[in-house]
C-alpha positions in Angstrom: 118.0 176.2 165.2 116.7 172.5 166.3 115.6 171.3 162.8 114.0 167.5 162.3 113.8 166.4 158.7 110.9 163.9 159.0 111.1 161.6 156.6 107.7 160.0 155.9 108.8 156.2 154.3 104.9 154.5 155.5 103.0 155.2 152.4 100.3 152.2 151.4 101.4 152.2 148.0 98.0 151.5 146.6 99.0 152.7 142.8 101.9 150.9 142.8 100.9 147.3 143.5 103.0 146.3 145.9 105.5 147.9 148.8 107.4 151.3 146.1 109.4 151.9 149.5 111.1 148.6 149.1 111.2 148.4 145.4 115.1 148.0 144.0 116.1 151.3 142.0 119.4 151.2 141.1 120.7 148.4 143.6 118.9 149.7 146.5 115.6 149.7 148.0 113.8 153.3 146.6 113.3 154.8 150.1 117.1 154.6 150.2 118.3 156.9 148.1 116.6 160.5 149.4 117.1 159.2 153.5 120.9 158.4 152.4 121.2 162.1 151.0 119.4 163.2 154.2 121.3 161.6 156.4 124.8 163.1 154.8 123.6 166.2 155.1 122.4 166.1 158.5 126.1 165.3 159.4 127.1 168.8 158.1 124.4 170.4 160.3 124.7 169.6 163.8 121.6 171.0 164.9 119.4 168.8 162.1 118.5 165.3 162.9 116.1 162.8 160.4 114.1 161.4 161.9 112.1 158.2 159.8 108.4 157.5 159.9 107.4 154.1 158.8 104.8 151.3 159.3 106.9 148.6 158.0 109.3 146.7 160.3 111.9 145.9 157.7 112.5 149.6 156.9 112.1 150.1 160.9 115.5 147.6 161.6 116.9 148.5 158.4 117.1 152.7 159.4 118.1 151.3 163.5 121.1 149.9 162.1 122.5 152.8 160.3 121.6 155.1 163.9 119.2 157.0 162.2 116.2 158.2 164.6 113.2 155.4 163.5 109.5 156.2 164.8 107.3 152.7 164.4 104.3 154.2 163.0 101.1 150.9 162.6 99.0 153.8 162.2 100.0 154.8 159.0 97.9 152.8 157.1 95.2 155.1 158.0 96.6 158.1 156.6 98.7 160.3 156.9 97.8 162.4 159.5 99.2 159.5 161.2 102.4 159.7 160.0 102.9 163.4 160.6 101.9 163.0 164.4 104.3 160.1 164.9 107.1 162.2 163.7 106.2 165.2 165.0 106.1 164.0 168.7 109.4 162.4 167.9 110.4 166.1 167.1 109.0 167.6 170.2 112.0 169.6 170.9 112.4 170.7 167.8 112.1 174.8 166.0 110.9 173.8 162.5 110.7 170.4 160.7 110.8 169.9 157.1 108.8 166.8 155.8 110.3 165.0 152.9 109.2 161.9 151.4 110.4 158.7 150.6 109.1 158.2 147.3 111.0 161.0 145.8 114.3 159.4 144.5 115.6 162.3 142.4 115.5 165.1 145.1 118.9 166.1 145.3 121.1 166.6 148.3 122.6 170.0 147.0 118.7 171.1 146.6 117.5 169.5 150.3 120.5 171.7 152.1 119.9 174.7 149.8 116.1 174.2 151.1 116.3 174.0 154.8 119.2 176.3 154.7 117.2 179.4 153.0 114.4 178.3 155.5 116.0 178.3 158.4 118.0 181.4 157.9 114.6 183.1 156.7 113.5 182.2 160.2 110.3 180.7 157.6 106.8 180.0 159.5 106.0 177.8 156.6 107.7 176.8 153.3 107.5 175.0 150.2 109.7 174.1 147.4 108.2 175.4 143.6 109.1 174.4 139.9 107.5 177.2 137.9 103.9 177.0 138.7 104.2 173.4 140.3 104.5 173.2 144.2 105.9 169.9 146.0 107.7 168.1 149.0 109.5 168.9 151.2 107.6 171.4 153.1 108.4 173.1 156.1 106.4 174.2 159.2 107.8 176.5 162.0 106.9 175.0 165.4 104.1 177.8 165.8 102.3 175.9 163.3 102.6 171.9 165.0 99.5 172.5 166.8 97.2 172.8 163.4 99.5 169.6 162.0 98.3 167.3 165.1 95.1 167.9 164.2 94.8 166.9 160.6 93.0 163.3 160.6 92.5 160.4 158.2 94.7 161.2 155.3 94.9 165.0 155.1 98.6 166.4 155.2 100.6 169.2 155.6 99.0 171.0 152.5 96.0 171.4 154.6 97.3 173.7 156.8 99.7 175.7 153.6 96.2 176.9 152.3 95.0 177.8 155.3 98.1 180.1 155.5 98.8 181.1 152.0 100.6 184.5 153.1 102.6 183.0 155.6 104.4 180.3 152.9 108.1 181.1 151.8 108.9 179.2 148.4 111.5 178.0 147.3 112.6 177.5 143.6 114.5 175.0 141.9 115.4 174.3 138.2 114.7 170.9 137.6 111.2 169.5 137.7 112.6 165.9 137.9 113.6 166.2 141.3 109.8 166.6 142.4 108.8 163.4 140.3 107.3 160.9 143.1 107.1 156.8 141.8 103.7 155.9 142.0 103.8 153.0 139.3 106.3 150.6 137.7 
């Protein structure tokens, strides 16, 4: 199954004060550390590919270098609506994509795989990873659903269309609530 992780790394970054995506966590720049783990696993899976969404050219020439798929995305800083239309038209050929974001440092690579794997072999229309009664990224949609995702506008995402579909959602556990922690302030 043709399966694009978009990776959404074109957040404003309005709580944070200045560019989180670029901030140094642990001797690299935070939007780093989840792609890295992407990008390992993708090598494992022939038929997944990431692909990166961002707004800001250093992350742009940064991801080029390392021959990771990089959508320019101005856009962005409208919402992001804008974001998830860049990289789904970079996924047009794709069955499912899984959107992940890059402010999520503590995600695990054993928990990504274990993710897309159970959603991909569940054939899932739409999925979502769950700690107890808390539900976060990434979440998948099922090519039957990119039509409802291109038309989300301003800054309404994915979860827009999840309640819409509430029966058709396929969660996914995990243990550790850490790994859903997103970095919003210093």
């Amino acid at each position: 199954m043709k399966v694009r992780l978009i990776y959404l790394a074109a957040g404003n970054s309005r709580r944070f004060g200045s560019n989180k995506l670029l901030y140094e966590l642990e001797g690299r720049p935070l939007y780093r550390h989840l792609l890295d783990r992407l990008d390992s696993l993708c090598r494992r899976h022939v038929d997944w590919e990431v692909i990166v969404v961002t707004q800001y050219p250093q992350i742009y020439d940064e991801v080029r270098v390392g021959n990771i798929r990089a959508v320019f995305s101005p856009d962005s800083q409208k919402g992001v609506s804008y974001s998830i239309r860049a990289g789904l038209e970079a996924a047009a050929d794709a069955q499912a994509c899984a959107f992940f974001v890059a402010d999520q440092p503590c995600f695990t690579e054993e928990s990504a795989e274990a993710f897309l794997e159970n959603m991909e072999r569940n054939r899932a229309e739409l999925g979502c990873v769950t700690c107890g009664d808390q539900t976060g990224n990434p979440v998948w949609f099922s090519r039957n659903y990119f039509p409802e995702l291109l038309e989300l506008k301003e800054d309404h995402g994915g979860r827009k269309v999840l309640k819409k579909h509430p029966d058709q959602i396929l969660y996914f556990p995990i243990l550790d609530a850490g790994e859903l922690q997103d970095v919003d302030t210093l």
